[in-house]
C-alpha positions as CSV (number, residue, x, y, z in Angstrom):
1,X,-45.8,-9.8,5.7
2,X,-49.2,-11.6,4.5
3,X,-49.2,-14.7,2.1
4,X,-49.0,-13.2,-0.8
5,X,-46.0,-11.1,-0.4
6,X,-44.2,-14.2,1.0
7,X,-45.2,-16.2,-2.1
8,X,-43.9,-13.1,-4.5
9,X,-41.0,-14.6,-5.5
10,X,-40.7,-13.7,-9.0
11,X,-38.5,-11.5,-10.3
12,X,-39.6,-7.7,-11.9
13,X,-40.6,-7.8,-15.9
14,X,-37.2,-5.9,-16.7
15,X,-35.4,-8.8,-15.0
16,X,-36.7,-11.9,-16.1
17,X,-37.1,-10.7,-19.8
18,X,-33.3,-10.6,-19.6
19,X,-33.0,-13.9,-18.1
20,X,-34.7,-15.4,-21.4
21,X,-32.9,-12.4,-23.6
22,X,-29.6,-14.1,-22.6
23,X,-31.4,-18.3,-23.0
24,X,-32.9,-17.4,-26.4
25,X,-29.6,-15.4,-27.6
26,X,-27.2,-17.8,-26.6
27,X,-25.2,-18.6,-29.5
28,X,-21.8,-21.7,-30.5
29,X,-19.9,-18.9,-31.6
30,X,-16.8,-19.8,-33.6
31,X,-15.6,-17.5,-36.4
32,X,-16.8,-14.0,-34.7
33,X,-13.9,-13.2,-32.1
34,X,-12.6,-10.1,-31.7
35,X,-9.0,-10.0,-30.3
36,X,-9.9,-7.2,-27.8
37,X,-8.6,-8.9,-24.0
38,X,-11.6,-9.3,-21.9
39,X,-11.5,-7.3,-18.9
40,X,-10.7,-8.9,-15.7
41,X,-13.3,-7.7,-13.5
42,X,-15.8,-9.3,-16.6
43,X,-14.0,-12.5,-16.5
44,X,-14.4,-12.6,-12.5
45,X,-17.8,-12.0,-13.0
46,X,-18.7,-14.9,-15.6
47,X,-16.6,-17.5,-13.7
48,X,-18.4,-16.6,-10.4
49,X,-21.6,-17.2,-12.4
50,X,-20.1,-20.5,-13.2
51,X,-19.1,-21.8,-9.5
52,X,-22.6,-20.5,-8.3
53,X,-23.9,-23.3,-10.6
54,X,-26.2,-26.4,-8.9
55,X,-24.2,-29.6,-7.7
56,X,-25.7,-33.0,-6.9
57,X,-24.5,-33.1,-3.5
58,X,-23.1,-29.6,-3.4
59,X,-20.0,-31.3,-4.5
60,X,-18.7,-28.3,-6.7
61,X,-16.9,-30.9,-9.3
62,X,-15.8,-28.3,-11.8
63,X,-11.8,-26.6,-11.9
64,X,-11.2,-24.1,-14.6
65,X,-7.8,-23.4,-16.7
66,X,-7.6,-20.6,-18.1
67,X,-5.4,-20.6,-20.9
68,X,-4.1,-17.3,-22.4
69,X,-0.7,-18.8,-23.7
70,X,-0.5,-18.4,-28.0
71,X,2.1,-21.7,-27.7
72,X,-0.8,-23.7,-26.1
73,X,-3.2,-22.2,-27.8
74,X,-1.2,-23.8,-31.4
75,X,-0.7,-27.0,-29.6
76,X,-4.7,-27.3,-28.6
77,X,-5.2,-26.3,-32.1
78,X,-3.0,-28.8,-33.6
79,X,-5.2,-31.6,-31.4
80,X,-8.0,-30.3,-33.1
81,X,-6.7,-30.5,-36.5
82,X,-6.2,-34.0,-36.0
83,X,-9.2,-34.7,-34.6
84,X,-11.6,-32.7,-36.8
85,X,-10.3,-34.3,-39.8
86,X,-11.2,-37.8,-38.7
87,X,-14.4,-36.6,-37.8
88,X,-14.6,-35.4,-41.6
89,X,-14.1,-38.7,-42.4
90,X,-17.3,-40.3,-40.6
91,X,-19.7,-38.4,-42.5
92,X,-20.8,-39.3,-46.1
93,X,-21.8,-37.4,-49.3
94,X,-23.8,-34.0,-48.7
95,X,-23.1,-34.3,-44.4
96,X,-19.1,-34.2,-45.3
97,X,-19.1,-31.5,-48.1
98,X,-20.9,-29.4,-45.3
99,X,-19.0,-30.9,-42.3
100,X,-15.5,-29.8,-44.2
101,X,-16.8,-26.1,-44.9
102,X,-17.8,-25.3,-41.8
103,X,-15.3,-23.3,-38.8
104,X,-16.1,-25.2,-35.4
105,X,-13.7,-23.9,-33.2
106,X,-12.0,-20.5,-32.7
107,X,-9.2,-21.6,-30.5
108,X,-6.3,-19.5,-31.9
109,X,-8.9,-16.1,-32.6
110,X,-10.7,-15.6,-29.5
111,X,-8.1,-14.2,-26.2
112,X,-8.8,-16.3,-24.0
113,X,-9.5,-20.3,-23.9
114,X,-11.2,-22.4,-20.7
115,X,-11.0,-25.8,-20.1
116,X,-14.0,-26.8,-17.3
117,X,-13.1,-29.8,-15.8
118,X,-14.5,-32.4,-13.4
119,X,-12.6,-33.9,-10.4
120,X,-14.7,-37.2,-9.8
121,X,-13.2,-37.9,-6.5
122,X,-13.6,-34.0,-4.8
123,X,-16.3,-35.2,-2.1
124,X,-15.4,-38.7,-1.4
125,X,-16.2,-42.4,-2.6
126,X,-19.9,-41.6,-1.3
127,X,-21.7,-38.6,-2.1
128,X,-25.5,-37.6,-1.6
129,X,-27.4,-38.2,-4.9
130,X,-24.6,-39.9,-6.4
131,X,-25.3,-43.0,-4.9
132,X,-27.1,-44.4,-7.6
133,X,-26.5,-42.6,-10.9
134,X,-22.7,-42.0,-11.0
135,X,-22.0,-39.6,-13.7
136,X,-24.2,-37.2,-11.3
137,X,-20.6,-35.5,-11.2
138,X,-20.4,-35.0,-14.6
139,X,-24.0,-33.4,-15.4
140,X,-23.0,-30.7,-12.4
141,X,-20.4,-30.0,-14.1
142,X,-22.4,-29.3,-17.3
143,X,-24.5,-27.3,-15.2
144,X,-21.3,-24.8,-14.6
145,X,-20.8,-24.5,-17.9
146,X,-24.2,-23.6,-18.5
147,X,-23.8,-20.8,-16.3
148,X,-20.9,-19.6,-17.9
149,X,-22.4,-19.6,-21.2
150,X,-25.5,-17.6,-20.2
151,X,-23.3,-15.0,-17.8
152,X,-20.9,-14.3,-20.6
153,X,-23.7,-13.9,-23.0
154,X,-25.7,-11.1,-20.8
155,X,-22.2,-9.6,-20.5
156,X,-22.0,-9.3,-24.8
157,X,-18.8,-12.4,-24.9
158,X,-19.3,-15.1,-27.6
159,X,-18.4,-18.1,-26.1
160,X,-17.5,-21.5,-28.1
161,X,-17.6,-25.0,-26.8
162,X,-14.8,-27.3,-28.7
163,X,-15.8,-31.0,-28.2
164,X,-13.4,-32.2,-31.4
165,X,-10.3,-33.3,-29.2
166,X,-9.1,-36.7,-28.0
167,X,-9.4,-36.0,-24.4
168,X,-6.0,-37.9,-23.9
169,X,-4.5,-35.3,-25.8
170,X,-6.1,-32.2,-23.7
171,X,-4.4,-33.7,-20.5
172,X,-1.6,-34.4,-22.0
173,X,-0.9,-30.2,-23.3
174,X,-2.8,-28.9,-20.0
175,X,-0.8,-31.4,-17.4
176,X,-4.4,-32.6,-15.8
177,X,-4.4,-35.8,-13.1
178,X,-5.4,-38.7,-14.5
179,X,-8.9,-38.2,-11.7
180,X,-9.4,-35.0,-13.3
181,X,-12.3,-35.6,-16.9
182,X,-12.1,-32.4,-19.4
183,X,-15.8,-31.2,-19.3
184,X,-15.4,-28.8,-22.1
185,X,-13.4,-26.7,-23.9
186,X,-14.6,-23.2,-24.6
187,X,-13.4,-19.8,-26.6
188,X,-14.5,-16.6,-24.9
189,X,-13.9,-13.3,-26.4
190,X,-15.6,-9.9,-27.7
191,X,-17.4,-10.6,-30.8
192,X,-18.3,-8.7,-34.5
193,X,-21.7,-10.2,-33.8
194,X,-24.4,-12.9,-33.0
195,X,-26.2,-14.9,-35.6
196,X,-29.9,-14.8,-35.5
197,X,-30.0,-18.4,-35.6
198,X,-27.8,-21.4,-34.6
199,X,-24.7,-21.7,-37.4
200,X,-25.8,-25.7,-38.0
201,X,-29.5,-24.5,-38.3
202,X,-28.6,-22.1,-41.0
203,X,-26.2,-24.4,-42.7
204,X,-29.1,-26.6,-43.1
205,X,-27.7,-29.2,-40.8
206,X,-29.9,-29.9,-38.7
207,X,-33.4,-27.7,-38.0
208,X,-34.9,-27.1,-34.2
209,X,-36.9,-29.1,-33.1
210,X,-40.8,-28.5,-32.3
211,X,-41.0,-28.7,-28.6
212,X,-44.5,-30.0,-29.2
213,X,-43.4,-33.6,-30.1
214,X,-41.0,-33.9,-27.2
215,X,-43.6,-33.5,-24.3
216,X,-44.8,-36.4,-22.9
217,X,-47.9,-36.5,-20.7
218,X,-47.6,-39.1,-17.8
219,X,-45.9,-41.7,-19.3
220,X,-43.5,-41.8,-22.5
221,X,-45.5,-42.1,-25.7
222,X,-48.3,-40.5,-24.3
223,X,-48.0,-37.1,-26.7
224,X,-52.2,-36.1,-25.4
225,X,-53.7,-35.3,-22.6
226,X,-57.2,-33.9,-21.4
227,X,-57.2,-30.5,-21.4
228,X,-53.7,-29.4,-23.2
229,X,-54.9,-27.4,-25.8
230,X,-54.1,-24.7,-23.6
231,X,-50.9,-25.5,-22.3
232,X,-50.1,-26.1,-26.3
233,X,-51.3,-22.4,-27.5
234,X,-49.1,-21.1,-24.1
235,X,-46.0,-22.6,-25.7
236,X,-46.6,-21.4,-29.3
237,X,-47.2,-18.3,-27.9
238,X,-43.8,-18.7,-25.8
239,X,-41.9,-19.7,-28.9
240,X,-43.1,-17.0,-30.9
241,X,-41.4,-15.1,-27.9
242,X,-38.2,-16.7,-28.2
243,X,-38.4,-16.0,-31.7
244,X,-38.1,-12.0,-31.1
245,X,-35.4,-12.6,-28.6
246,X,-32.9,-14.3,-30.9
247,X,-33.3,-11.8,-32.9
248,X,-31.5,-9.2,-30.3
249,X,-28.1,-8.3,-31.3
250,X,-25.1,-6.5,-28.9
């Protein structure tokens, strides 16, 4: 094998098109579940996806609950209720009229509910690359759910991450050890259909972003550099790109 065959490590069009068809397609889905089960070889597959995630010091934080129950379904819903409303309550004028009309969860609609979770004290008191930044256990975590996300969406799931709970009250229903943090709390299921774009960018909530203003050459603050006008046209050019994939429906 010469040089460049070992350094070929990219993957065929076909597959890394639908690495980015399942990034740019991603969607928070909420109010789009269908109440058809999800098949358990599908649901293997996804959570696999999610325990093959990176971990700082290969710790593998993450559990998973799966929650199928309608009773504790209604009881995580009622935890919401509470919770949502107060949120309602922090936002003023135009924020709140849209906060109260929109759907954020779809807890009691979508068959099955997860609950990713982090165990902080899984590898020990002393763990590689925790050393310094502790919540290192927490971001890996994130990482799994991630996964999962992207997984579920390449298998045509909508998944929903509900983050409008005291977490006290999440333990308290699912019967978690007091080590054990609720990572996030997510709706899987079948779906009517995807949105083009995000719900909250369409409500007028908040718009994306340009990538352009969050690059920072060298140091923070530094927004030019010598020679970027290409690397700028290469990421309109991958935008415009993203663009076309979000608008790929299953």
């Amino acid at each position: 094998m010469n040089n460049a065959q070992q350094a070929n490590h990219h993957f065929a069009d076909a597959a890394r098109d639908a690495v980015y068809q399942a990034i740019f397609s991603r969607r928070d889905v909420r109010g789009q579940f269908l109440p058809d089960p999800i098949p358990d070889e599908t649901l293997a597959r996804i959570l696999t996806a999610a325990h093959f995630a990176p971990s700082v010091g290969y710790m593998q934080p993450w559990s998973f609950v799966l929650i199928r129950d309608a009773a504790i379904k209604q009881r995580i819903h009622a935890a919401f209720a509470q919770a949502n409303a107060e949120a309602a309550d922090m936002f003023e004028g135009a924020k709140q009229e849209i906060y109260r009309e929109l759907k954020l969860e779809g807890i009691l609609e979508s068959p099955v509910n997860l609950l990713i979770t982090c165990d902080r004290d899984r590898a020990g008191p002393v763990v590689i690359g925790r050393t310094h930044i502790k919540a290192m256990d927490i971001y890996s975590s994130v990482c799994a759910v991630q996964n999962l996300w992207l997984a579920a969406r390449s298998e045509g799931l909508g998944v929903g991450w509900v983050s409008i709970f005291h977490q006290q009250a999440l333990k308290e229903i699912l019967g978690l050890p007091e080590r054990i943090i609720p990572i996030a709390y997510l709706c899987l299921g079948q779906v009517s259909h995807f949105y083009e774009k995000p719900e909250l960018e369409a409500a007028g909530w908040r718009p994306r972003l340009p990538l352009e203003d969050l690059i920072h050459f060298e140091q923070w603050g530094q927004t030019e550099a010598s020679g970027d006008a290409a690397l700028k046209a290469a990421l309109r050019e991958a935008q415009e790109t993203a663009a076309t994939h979000r608008r790929f429906d299953v």
